[in-house]
C-alpha positions as a Markdown table, in Angstrom:
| # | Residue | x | y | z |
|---|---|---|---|---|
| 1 | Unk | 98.6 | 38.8 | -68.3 |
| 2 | Unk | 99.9 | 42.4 | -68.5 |
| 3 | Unk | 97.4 | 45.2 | -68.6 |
| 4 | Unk | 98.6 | 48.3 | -69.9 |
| 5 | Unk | 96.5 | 52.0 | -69.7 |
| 6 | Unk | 96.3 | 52.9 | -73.4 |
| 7 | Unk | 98.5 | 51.5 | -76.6 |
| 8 | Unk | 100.8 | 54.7 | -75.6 |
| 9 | Unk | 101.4 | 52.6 | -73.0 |
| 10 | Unk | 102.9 | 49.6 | -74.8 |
| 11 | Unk | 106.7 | 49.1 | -74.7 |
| 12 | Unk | 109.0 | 47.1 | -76.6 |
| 13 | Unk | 109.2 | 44.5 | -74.8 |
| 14 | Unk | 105.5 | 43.8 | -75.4 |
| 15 | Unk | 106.3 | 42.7 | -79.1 |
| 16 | Unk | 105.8 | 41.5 | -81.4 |
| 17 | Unk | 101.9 | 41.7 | -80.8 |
| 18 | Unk | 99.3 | 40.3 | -82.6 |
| 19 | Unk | 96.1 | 42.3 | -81.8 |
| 20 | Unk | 92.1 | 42.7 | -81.4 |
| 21 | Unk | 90.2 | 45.6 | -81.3 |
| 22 | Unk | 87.0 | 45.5 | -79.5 |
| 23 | Unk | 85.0 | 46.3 | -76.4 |
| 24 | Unk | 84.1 | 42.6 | -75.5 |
| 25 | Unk | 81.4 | 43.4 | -73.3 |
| 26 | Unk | 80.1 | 40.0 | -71.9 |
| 27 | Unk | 82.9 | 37.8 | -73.0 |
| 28 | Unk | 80.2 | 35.8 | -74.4 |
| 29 | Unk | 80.3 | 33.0 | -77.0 |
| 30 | Unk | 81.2 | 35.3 | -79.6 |
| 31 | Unk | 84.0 | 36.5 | -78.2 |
| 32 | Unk | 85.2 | 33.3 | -77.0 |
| 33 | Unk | 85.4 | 32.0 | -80.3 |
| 34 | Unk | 87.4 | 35.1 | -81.7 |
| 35 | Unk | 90.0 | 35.2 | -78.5 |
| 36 | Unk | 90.5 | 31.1 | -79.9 |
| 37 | Unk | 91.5 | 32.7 | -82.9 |
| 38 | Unk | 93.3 | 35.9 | -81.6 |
| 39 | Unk | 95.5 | 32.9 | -79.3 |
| 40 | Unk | 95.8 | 30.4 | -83.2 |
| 41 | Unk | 97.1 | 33.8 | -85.0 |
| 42 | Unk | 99.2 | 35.0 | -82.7 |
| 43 | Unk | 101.0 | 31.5 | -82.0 |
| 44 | Unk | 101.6 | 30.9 | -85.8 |
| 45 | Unk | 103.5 | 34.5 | -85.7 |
| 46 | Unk | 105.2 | 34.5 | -82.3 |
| 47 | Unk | 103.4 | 37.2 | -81.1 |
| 48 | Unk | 101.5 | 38.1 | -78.0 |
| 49 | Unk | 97.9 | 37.6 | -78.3 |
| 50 | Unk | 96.8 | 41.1 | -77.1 |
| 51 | Unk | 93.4 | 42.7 | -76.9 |
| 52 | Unk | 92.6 | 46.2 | -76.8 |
| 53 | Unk | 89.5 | 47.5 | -75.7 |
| 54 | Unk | 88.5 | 50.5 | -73.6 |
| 55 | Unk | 88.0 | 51.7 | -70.2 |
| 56 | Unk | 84.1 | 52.5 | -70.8 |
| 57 | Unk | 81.6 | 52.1 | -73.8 |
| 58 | Unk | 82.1 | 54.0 | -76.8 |
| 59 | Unk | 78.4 | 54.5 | -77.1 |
| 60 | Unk | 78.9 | 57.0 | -74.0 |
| 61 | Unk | 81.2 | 59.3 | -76.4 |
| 62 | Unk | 79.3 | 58.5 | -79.6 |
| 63 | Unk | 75.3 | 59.0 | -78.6 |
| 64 | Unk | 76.0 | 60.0 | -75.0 |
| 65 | Unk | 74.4 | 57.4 | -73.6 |
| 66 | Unk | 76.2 | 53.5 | -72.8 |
| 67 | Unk | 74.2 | 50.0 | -72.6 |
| 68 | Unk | 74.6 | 48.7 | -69.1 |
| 69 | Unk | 77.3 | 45.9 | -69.1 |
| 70 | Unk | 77.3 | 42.3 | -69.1 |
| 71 | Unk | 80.3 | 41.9 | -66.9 |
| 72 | Unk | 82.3 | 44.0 | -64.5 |
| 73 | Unk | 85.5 | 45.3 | -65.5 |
| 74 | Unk | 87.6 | 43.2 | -63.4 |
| 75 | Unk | 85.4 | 40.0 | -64.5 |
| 76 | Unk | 86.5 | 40.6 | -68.0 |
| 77 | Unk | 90.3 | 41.2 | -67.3 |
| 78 | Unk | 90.0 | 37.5 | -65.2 |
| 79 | Unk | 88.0 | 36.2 | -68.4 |
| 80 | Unk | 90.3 | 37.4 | -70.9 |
| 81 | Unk | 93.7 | 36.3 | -68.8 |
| 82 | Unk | 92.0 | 32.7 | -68.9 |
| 83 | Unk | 91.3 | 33.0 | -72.5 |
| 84 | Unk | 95.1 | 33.1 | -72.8 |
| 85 | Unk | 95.4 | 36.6 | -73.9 |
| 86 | Unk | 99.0 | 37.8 | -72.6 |
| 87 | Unk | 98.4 | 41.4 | -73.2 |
| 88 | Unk | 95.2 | 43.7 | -72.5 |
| 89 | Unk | 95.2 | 47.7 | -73.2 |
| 90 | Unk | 92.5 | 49.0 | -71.6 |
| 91 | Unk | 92.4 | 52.7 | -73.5 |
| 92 | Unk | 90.4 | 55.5 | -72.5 |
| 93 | Unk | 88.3 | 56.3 | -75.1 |
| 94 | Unk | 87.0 | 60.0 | -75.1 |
| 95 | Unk | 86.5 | 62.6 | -78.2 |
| 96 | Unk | 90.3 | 62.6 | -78.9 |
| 97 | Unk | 89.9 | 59.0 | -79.4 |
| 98 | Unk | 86.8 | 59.4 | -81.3 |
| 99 | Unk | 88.5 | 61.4 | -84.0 |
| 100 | Unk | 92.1 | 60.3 | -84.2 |
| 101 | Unk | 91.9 | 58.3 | -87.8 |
| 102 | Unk | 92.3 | 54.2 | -87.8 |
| 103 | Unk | 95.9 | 54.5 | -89.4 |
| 104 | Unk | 97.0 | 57.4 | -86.7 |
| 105 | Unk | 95.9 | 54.8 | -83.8 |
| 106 | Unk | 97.8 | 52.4 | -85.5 |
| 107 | Unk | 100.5 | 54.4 | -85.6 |
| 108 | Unk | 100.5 | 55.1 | -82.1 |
| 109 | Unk | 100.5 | 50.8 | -81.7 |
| 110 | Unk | 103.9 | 51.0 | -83.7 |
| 111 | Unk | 105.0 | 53.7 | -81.6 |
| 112 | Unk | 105.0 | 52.0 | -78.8 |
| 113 | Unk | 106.4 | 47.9 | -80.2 |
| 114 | Unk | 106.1 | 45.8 | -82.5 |
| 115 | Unk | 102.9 | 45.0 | -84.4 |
| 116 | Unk | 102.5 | 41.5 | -86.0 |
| 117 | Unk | 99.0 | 42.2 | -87.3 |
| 118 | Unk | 95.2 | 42.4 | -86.7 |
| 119 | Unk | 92.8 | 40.1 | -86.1 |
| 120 | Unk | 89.0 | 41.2 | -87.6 |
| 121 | Unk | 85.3 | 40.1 | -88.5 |
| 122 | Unk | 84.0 | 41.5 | -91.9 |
| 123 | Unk | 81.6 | 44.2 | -90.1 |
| 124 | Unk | 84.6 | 45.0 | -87.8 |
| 125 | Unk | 86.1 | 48.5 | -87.8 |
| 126 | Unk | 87.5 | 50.8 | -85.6 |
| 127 | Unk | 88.9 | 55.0 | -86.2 |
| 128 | Unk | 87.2 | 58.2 | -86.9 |
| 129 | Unk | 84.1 | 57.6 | -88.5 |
| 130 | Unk | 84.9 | 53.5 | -88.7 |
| 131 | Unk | 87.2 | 53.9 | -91.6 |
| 132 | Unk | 89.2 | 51.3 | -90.0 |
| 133 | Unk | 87.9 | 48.4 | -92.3 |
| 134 | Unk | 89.8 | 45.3 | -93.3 |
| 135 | Unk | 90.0 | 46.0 | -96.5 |
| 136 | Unk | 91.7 | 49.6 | -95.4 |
| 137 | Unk | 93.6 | 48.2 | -92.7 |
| 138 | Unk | 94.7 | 45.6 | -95.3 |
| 139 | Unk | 96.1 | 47.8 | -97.3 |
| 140 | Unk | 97.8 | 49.6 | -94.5 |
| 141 | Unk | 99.0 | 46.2 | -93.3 |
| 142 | Unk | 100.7 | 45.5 | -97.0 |
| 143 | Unk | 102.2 | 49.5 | -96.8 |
| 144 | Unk | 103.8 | 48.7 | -93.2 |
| 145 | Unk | 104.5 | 45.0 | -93.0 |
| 146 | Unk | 101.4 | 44.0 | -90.7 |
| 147 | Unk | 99.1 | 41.0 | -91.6 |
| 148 | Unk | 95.1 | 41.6 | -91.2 |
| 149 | Unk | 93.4 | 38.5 | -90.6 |
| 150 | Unk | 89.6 | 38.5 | -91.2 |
| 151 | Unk | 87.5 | 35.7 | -89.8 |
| 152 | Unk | 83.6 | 35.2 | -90.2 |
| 153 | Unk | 81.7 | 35.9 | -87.2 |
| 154 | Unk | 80.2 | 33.7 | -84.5 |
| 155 | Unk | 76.9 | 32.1 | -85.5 |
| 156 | Unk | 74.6 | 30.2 | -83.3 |
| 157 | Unk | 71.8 | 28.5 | -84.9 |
| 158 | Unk | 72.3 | 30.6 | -88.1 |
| 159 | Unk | 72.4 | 33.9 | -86.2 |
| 160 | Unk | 75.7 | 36.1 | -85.1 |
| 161 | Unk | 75.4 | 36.4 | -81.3 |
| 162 | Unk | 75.6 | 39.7 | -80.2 |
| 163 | Unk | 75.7 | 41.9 | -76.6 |
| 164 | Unk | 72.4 | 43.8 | -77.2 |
| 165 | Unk | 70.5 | 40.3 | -77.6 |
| 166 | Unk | 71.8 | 39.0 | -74.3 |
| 167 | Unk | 70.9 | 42.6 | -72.9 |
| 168 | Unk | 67.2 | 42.4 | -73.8 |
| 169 | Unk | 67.1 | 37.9 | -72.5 |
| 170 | Unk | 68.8 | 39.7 | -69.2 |
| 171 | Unk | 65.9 | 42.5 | -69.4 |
| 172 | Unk | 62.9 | 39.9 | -70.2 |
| 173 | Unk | 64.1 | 37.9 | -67.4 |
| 174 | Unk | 65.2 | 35.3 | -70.2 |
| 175 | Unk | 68.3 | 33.9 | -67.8 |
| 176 | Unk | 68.4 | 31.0 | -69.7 |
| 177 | Unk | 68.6 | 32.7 | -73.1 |
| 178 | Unk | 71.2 | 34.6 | -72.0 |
| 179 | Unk | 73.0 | 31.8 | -70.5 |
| 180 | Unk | 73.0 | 30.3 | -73.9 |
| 181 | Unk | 74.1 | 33.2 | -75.8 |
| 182 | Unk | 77.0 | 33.8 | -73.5 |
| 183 | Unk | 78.3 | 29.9 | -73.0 |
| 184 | Unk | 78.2 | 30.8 | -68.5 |
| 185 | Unk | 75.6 | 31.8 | -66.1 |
| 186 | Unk | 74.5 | 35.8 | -66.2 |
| 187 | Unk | 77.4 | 37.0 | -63.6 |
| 188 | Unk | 77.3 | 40.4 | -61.3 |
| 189 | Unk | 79.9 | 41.3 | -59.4 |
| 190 | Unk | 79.9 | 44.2 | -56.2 |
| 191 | Unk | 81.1 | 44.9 | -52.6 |
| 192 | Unk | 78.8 | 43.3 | -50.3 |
| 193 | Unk | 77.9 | 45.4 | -47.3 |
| 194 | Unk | 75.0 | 44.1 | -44.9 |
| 195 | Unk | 73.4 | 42.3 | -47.0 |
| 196 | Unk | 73.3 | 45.0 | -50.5 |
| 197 | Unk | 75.9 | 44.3 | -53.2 |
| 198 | Unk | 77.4 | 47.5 | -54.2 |
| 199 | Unk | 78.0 | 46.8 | -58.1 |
| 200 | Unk | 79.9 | 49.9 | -58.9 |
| 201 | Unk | 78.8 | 49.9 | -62.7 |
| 202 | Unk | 75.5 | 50.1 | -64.4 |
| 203 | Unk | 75.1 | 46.7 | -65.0 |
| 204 | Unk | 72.1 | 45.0 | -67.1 |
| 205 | Unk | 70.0 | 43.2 | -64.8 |
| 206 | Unk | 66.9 | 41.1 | -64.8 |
| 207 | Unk | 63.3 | 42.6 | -64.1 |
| 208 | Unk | 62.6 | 43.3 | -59.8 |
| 209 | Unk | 62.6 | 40.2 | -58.2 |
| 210 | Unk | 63.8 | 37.2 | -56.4 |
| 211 | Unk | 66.2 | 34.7 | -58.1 |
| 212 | Unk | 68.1 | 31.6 | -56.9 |
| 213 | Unk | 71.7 | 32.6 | -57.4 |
| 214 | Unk | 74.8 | 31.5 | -56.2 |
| 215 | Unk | 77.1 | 33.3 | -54.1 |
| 216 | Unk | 81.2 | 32.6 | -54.1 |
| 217 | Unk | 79.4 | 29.3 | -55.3 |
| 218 | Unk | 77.1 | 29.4 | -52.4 |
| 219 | Unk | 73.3 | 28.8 | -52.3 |
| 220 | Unk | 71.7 | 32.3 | -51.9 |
| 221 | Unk | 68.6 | 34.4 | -53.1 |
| 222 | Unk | 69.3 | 37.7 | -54.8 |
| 223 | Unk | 66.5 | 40.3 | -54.4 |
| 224 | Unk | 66.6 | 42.8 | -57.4 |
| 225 | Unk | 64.8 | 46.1 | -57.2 |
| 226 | Unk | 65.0 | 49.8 | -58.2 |
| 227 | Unk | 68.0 | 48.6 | -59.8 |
| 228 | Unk | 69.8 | 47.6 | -56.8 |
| 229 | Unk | 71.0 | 43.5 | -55.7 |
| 230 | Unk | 70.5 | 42.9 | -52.1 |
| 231 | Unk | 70.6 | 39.3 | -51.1 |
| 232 | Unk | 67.2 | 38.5 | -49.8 |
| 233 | Unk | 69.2 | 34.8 | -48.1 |
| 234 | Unk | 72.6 | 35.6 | -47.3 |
| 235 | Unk | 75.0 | 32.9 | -47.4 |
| 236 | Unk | 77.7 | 32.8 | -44.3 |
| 237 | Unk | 80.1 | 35.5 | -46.8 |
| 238 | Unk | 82.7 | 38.4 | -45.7 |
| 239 | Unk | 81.9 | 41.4 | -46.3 |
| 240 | Unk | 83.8 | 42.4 | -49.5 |
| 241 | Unk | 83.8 | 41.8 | -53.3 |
| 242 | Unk | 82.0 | 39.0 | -54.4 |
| 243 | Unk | 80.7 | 37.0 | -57.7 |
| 244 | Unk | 77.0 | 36.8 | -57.8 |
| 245 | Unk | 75.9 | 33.9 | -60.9 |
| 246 | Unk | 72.2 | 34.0 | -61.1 |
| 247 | Unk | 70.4 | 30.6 | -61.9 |
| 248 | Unk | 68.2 | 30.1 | -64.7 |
């Protein structure tokens, strides 16, 4: 998979792409479902399935504040390479981002290579003031010779799954409602120096305590606590980064 620093940093030879918008924080069922279709779309137009998302949460430009993650950065690159996507943009989103209209980002994408079309859910939008819609992007789409493809969201057991749920399982200790919700075990990744694991990111984490966990698939306790990990049983592990999956 190629990862790219921002759509301006697309080149021809990435095209024709065939792209998603999002922050896909969590890379949870949800998203798995929509990066199946991102990969059928994409196939049936020769394009490169690509994803675009951004180097932190939007929430910290919009409201000035950001949920804690659900996976670390480099997690989601590895989740999204396996997922088959070919291209990732990570773009920095800041208040130049924020303003620049849905058919001037676009614009930007065409800049760059060619774009095959979008993929979207019906509550999906992206552009100042989310006037990227797919009925507007549609009409872009028909104006510039892109497709917009609109699929229905991800349900599970009549409900749309959704980050902020498996934030408040994570938060309630629910491990095993999260677990459900995101299709894997509740991950955290770090740099392990004696014994703490330095997670780099504000990342949502269960209530203080002591959970079974596995470490680099070892057997290991994880002691959480003033919002810090340190491994309370420390599996024979180098010093250096490492994949923590807590056990419901």
């Amino acid at each position: 998979m190629d990862v790219v620093a921002g759509v301006d940093g697309l080149r021809p030879e990435h095209g024709p792409i065939f792209a998603v918008v999002g922050v896909f924080d969590g890379l949870h069922r949800g998203h798995a479902y929509l990066l199946e279709c991102l990969v059928d779309e994409a196939a049936r137009r020769s394009a490169q399935p690509t994803v675009i998302t951004f180097d932190a949460h939007p929430d910290e430009v919009l409201t000035g504040s950001a949920p804690p993650l659900l996976i670390h950065p480099d997690e989601r690159l590895e989740r999204l390479a396996e997922a088959g996507v070919r291209v990732t943009v990570v773009q920095h989103f800041d208040e130049v981002v924020r303003q620049t209209p849905y058919d001037a980002f676009v614009g930007r994408i065409e800049d760059a290579t060619s774009l095959a079309g979008l993929l979207m859910t019906p509550d999906a939008a992206f552009g100042f003031e989310r006037r990227g819609t797919p009925d507007t992007l549609a009409a872009l789409g028909r104006e510039r010779g892109f497709d917009v493809v609109v699929v229905p969201p991800f349900s599970l057991e009549g409900r749309a799954v959704r980050s902020a749920d498996i934030r408040s399982a994570i938060a309630s200790g629910d491990l095993a409602g999260a677990e459900r919700l995101l299709g894997r075990q509740v991950t955290l990744r770090g740099t392990l120096r004696d014994g703490t694991i330095d997670l780099g990111w504000p990342m949502a984490l269960p209530p203080d305590g002591d959970y079974p966990c596995l470490v680099d698939g070892a057997p290991a306790r994880l002691t959480i606590g003033g919002g810090q990990a340190r491994l309370a049983r420390s599996p024979e592990v180098d010093p250096g980064t490492v994949l923590v999956r807590l056990l419901a």
